[in-house]
TIDO-841696 format. One line per field, with one value per residue (C-alpha): residue number from 1; z negated, x, y negated; residue in three letters. Coordinates in nm, 3 decimals. Example, Ala and Ser with C-alpha at 12.3 -4.5 7.8 and 13.67 -1.06 7.14 Angstrom:
2
seq	(1_2)
zz	(-0.780_-0.714)
xx	(1.230_1.367)
yy	(0.450_0.106)
type	(ala_ser)
//
This chain:
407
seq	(1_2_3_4_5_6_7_8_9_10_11_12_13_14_15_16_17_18_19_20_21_22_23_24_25_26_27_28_29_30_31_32_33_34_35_36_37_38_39_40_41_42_43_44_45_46_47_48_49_50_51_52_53_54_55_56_57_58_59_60_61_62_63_64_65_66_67_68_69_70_71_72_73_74_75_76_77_78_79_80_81_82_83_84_85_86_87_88_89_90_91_92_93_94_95_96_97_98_99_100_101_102_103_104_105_106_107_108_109_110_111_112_113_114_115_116_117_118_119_120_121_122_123_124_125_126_127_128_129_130_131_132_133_134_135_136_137_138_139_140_141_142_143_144_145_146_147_148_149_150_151_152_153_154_155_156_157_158_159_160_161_162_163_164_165_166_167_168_169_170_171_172_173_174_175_176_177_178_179_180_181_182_183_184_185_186_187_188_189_190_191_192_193_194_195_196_197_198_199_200_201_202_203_204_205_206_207_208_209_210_211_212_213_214_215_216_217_218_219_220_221_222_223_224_225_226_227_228_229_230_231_232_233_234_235_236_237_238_239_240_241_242_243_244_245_246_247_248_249_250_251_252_253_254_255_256_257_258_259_260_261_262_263_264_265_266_267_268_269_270_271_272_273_274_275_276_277_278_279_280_281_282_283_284_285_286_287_288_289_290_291_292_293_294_295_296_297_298_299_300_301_302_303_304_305_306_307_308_309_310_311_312_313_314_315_316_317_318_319_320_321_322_323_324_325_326_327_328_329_330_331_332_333_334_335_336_337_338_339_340_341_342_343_344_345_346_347_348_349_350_351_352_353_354_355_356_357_358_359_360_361_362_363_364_365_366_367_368_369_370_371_372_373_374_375_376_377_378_379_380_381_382_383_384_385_386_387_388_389_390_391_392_393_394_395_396_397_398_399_400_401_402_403_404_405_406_407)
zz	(-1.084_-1.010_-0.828_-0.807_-0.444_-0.327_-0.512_-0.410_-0.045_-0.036_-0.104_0.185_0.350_0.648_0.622_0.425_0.735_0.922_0.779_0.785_1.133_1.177_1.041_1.244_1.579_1.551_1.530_1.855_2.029_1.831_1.969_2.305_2.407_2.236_2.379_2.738_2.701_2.644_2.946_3.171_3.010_2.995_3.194_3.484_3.432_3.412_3.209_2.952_3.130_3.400_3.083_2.926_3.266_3.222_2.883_3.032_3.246_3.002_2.760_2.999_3.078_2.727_2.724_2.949_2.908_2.532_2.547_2.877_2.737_2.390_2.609_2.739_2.424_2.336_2.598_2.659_2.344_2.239_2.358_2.729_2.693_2.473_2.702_3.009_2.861_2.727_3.093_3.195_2.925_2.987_3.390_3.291_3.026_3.234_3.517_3.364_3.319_3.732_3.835_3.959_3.865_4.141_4.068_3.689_3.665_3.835_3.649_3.314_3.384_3.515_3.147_2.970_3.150_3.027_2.682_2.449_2.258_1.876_1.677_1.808_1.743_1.391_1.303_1.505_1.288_1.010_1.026_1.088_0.755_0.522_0.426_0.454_0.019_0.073_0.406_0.247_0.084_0.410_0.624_0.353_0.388_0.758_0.770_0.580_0.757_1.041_0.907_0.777_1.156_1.264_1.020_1.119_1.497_1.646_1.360_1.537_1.906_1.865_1.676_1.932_2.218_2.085_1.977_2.247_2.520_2.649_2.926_2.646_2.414_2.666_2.684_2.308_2.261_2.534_2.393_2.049_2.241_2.423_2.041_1.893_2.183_2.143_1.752_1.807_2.044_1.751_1.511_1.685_1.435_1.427_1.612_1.442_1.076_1.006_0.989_1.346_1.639_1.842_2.176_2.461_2.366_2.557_2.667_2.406_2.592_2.561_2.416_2.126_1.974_2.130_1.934_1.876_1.526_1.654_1.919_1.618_1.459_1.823_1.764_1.445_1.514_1.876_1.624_1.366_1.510_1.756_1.397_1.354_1.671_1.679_1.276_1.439_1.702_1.492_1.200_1.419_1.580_1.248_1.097_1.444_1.376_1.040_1.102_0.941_1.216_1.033_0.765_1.048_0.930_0.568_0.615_0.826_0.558_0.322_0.500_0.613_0.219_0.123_0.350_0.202_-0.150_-0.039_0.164_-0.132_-0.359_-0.097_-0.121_-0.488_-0.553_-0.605_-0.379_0.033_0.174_0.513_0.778_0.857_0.516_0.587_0.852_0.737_0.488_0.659_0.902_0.612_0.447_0.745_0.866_0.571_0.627_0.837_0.577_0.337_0.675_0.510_0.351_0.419_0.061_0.095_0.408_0.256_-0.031_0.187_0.379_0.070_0.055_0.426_0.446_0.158_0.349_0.680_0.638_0.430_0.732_0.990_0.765_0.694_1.079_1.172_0.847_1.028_1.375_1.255_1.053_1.350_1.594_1.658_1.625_1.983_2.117_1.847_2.049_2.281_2.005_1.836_2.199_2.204_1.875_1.960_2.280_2.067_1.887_2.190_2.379_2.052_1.953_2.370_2.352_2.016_2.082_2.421_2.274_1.918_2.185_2.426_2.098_1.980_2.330_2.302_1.960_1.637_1.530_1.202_1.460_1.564_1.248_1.194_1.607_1.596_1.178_1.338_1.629_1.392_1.174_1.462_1.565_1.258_1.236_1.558_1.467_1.115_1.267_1.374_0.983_0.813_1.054_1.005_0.566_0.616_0.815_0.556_0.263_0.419_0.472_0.113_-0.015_0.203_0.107_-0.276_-0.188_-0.061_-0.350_-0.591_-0.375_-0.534_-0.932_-0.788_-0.662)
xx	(15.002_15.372_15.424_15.825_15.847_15.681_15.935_16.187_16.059_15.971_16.292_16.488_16.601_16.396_16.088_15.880_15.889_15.863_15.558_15.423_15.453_15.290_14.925_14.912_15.054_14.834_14.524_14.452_14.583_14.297_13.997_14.115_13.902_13.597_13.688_13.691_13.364_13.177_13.334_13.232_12.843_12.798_12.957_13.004_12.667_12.793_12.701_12.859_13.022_13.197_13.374_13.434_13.619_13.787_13.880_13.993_14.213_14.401_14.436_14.608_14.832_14.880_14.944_15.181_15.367_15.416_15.736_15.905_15.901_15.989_16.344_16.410_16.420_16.647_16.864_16.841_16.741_16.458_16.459_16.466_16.175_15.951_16.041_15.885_15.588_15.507_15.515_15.281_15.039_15.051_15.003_14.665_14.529_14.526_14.363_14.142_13.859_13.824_13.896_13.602_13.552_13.749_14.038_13.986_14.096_14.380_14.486_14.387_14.617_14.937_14.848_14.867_15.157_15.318_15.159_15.314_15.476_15.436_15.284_15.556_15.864_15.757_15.737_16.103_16.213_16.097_16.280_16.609_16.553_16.439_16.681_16.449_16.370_16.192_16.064_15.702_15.598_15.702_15.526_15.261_15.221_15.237_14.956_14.778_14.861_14.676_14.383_14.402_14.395_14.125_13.924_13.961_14.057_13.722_13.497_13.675_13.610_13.264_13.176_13.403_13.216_12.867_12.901_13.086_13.167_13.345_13.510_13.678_13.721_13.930_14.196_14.160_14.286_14.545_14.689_14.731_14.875_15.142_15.193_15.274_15.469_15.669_15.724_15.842_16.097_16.216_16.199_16.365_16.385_16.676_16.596_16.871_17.020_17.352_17.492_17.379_17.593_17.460_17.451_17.355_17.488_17.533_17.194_17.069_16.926_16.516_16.560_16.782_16.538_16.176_16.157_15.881_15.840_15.842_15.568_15.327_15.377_15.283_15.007_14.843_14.898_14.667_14.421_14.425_14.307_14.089_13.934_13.921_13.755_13.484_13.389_13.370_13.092_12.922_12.873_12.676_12.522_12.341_12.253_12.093_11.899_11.815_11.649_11.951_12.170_12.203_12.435_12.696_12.957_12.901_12.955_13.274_13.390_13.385_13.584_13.837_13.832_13.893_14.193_14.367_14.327_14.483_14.717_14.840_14.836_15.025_15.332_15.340_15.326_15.666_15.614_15.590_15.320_15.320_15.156_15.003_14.865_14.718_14.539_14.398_14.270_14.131_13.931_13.831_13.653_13.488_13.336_13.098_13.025_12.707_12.552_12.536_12.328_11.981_12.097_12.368_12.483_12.475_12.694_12.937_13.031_13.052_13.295_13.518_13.750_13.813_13.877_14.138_14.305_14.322_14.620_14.844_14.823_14.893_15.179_15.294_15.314_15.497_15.735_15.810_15.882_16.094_16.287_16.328_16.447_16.779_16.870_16.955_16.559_16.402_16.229_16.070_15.987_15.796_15.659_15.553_15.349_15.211_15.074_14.954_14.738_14.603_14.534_14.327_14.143_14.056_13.912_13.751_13.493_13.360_13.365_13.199_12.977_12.890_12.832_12.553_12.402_12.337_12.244_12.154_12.433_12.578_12.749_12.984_13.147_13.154_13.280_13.582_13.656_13.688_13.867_14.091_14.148_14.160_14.513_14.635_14.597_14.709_15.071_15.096_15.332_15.567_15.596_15.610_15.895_16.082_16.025_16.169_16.454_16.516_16.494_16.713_17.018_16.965_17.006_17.338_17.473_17.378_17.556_17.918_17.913_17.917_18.184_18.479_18.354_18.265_18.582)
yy	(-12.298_-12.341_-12.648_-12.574_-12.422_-12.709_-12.936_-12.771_-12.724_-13.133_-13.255_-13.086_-13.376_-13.451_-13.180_-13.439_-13.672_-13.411_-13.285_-13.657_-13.671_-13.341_-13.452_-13.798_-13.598_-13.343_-13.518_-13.628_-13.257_-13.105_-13.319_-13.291_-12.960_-13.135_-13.463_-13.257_-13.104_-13.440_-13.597_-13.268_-13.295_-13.626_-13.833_-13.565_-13.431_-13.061_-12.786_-12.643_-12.350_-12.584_-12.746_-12.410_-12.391_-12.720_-12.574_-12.221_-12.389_-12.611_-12.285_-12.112_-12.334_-12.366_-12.007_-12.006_-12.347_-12.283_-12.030_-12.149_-12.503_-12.329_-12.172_-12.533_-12.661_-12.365_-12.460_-12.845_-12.997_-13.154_-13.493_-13.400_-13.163_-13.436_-13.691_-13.484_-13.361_-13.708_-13.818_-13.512_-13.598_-14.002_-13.903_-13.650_-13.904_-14.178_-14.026_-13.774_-14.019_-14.093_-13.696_-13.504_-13.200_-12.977_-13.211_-13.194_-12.810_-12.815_-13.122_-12.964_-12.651_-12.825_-13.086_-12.721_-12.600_-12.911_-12.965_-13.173_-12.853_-12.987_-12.693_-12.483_-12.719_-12.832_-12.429_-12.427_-12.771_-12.611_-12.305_-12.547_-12.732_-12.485_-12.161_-11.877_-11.865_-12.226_-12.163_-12.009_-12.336_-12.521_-12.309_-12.322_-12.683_-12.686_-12.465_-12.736_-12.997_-12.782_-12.749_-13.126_-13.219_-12.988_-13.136_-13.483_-13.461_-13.331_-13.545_-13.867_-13.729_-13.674_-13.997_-14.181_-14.035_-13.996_-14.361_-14.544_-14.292_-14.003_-14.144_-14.416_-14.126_-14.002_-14.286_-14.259_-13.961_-13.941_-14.309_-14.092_-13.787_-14.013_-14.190_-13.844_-13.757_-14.113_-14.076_-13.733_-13.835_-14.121_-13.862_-13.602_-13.332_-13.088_-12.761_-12.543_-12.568_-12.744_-12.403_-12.279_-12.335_-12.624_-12.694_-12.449_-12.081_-11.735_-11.648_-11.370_-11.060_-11.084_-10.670_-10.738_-10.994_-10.932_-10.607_-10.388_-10.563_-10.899_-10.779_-10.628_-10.993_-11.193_-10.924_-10.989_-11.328_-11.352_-11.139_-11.348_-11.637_-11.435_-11.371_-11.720_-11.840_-11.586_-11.685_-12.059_-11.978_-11.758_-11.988_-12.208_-11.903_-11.811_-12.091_-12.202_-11.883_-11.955_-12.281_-12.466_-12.544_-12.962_-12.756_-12.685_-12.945_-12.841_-12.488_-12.524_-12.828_-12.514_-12.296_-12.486_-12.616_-12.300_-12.196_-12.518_-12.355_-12.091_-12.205_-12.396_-12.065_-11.866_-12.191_-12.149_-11.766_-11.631_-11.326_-11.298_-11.085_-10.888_-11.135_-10.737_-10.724_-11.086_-11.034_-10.689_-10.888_-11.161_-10.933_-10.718_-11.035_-11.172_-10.861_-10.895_-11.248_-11.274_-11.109_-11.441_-11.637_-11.633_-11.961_-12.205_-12.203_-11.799_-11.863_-12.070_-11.854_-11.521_-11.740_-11.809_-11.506_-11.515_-11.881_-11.870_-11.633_-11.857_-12.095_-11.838_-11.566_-11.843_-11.942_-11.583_-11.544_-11.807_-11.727_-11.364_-11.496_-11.805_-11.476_-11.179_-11.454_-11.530_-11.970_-11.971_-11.829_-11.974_-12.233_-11.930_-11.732_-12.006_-12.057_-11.714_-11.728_-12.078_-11.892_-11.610_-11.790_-11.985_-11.668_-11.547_-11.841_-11.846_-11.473_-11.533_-11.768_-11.588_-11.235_-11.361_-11.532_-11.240_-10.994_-11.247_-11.249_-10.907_-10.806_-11.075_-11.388_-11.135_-10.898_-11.187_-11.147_-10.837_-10.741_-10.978_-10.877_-10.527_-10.567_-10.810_-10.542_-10.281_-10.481_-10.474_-10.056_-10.042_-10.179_-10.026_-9.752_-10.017_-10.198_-9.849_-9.748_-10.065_-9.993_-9.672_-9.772_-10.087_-9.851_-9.612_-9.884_-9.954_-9.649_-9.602_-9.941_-9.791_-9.498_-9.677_-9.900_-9.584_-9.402_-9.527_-9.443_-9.093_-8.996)
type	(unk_unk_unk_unk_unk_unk_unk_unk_unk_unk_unk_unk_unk_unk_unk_unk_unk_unk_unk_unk_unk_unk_unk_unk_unk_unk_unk_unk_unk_unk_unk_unk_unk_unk_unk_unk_unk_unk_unk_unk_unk_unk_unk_unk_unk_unk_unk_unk_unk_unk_unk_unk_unk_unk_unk_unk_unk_unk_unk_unk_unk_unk_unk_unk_unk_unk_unk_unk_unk_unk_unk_unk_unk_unk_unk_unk_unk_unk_unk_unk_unk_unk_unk_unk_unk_unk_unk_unk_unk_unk_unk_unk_unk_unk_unk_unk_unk_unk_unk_unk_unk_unk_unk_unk_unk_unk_unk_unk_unk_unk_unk_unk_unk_unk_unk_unk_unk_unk_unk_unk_unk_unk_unk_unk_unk_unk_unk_unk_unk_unk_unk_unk_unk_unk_unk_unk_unk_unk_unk_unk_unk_unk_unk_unk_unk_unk_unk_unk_unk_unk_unk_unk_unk_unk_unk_unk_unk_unk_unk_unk_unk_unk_unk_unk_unk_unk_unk_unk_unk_unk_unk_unk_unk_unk_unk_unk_unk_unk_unk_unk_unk_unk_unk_unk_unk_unk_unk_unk_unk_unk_unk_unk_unk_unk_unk_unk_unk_unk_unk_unk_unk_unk_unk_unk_unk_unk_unk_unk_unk_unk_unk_unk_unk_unk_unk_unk_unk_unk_unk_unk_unk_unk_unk_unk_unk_unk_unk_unk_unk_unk_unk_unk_unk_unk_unk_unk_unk_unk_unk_unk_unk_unk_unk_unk_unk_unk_unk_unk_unk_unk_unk_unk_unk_unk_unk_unk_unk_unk_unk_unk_unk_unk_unk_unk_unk_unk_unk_unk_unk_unk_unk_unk_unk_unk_unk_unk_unk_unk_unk_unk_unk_unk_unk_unk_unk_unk_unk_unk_unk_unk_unk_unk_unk_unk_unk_unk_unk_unk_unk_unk_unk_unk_unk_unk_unk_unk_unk_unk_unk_unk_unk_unk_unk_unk_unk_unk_unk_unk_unk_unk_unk_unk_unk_unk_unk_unk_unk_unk_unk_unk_unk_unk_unk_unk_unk_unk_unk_unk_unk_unk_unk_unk_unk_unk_unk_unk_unk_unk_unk_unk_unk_unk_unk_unk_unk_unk_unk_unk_unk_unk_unk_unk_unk_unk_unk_unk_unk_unk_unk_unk_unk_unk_unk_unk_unk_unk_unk_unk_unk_unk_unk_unk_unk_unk_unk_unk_unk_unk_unk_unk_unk_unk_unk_unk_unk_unk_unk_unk_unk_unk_unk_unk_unk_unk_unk_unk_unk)
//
């Protein structure tokens, strides 16, 4: 294995305490939807669909805070923006635990619509330190630093709350929200390279950048993890139905195991693949997957190929965005895929969800593999136009540099 990229990628100067950063902050924002839905069960005595409400609402928000706060980083920096959105989140924390529930969603909404916005500036601070032939491993690692978090974030939230309780789970988490919010305003990591203009520029035209390509990549990306989020509630869905249900944490251990092998592979292989390709491939492989739930052993090898492929096509997405968009809307753009992904990890779980309702846990595989895949066909026109059109410039650019021994 060639550990060079990630040498080389590692001693930029600020990405490794960037990346650092990343894990601890990151921690706490993933066990705040689990953290959520304990408080709404137990200690408000609701069911579980008024805190998939609870957890509709904050997504949303999510949704649609993500690229506006994205464009006022573009345009005021990222202090100012951190130091707002810390405030939000320190404001919702603190009160979250004495809201009722008609207050609560509201409150979640306006805490989405002002989410601390880390995933999408470390992708954005990422693209600033690392010139785009080291920005694969970077990515690379950042995608494992993702799934580093999701595998400890929830795990603490639900031995916090089953333990102790929700309500103090709460103020748990939120205290490590406002921390990450706090060390990310100390760290404040450069949104634009040393070679970009800085500063507020001439507001670039959302048609020049938000091209049709850059739409197929916000595409596969919402697919991608819609992939993702319907192979989460269908794991448990079959192994409830195989009697084995206890093997949950082993089985998902697994997977996200394996997208950190490959995740690491993708950062070391000298080649880039097509986040298109990526994704074709990851819905290919999980189609298949229910299949392997007769045993949980059976389940966690059919889940191999498609978990390897996890972390690269996140990586490979937010490689392609951090590429088509211009310095000055990078912070949108980056906004734009963050929301992507939270709009299809938000329809993943439901529709894997609804499909099992109706028919037998397997088909929650295979329904979101094929609609994955279905996305990714979909927007094939749009990369083979933009090969032709590359090839084409080459060959003219081949053509003017042999004009002058022709003539």
């Amino acid at each position: 294995m060639n550990l060079t990229p990630y040498r080389q990628a590692l001693a930029l100067p600020g990405l490794r305490s960037l990346l650092l950063v990343s894990v601890l902050a990151r921690i706490p924002l993933t066990a705040t939807g689990v953290t959520l839905t304990f408080f709404v069960v137990l200690d408000l005595g609701r069911g579980y669909g008024a805190a998939g409400l609870v957890g509709a609402a904050m997504t949303v928000g999510a949704a649609l805070g993500s690229p506006l706060l994205g464009r006022l980083v573009d345009r005021r920096g990222l202090r100012p923006v951190v130091a707002v959105t810390t405030v939000a989140e320190a404001v919702f924390w603190a009160s979250a635990p004495t809201l009722s529930l008609p207050v609560l969603l509201p409150a979640a909404f306006l805490a989405g619509l002002l989410a601390l916005p880390i995933f999408s500036v470390i992708r954005q601070s990422i693209a600033a330190l690392a010139p785009e032939d080291r920005r694969r491993p970077a990515y690379a690692l950042d995608s494992m630093s993702v799934e580093l978090s999701f595998m400890v974030g929830p795990a603490l939230a639900v031995a916090l709350a089953t333990t102790v309780s929700a309500r103090t789970t709460l103020w748990a988490v939120g205290t490590g929200v406002v921390a990450s919010g706090i060390a990310f305003w100390l760290l404040n990591p450069p949104t634009r390279s040393a070679d970009e203009p800085a500063g507020p520029q001439p507001r670039t035209p959302r048609r020049e950048w938000l091209t049709p390509r850059m739409l197929a990549v916000l595409a596969v990306s919402g697919a991608a993890t819609l992939v993702l989020g319907g192979t989460d509630v269908a794991v448990v869905a079959v192994l409830r139905a195989s009697g084995e249900v206890g093997w949950t944490g082993a089985v998902l251990t697994m997977w996200a195991v394996a997208s950190l092998v490959g995740g690491f592979a993708y950062g070391a292989v000298r080649r880039s693949f097509s986040p298109l390709a990526l994704t074709a491939a990851l819905s290919l492989c999980t189609i298949p997957v229910g299949l392997g739930g007769g045993h949980w052993w059976l389940l966690c090898l059919a889940l191999i190929p498609a978990g390897a492929l996890c972390a690269p096509t996140i990586a490979a997405t937010s490689d392609a965005v951090s590429r088509l968009a211009p310095a000055g809307v990078r912070g949108e753009a980056m906004g734009l895929h963050g929301s992507a992904v939270t709009v299809g990890i938000a329809f993943g779980a439901p529709l894997a969800g609804a499909v099992i309702d109706a028919s037998l846990p397997l088909w929650g595989f295979a329904v979101t593999g094929a609609i994955g895949l279905a996305v990714t066909l979909a927007v094939l026109p749009v990369e083979l136009r933009h090969r032709r059109e590359t090839a084409a410039a080459s060959d003219v650019s081949d053509a003017a540099d042999l004009a002058p021994a022709t003539t």
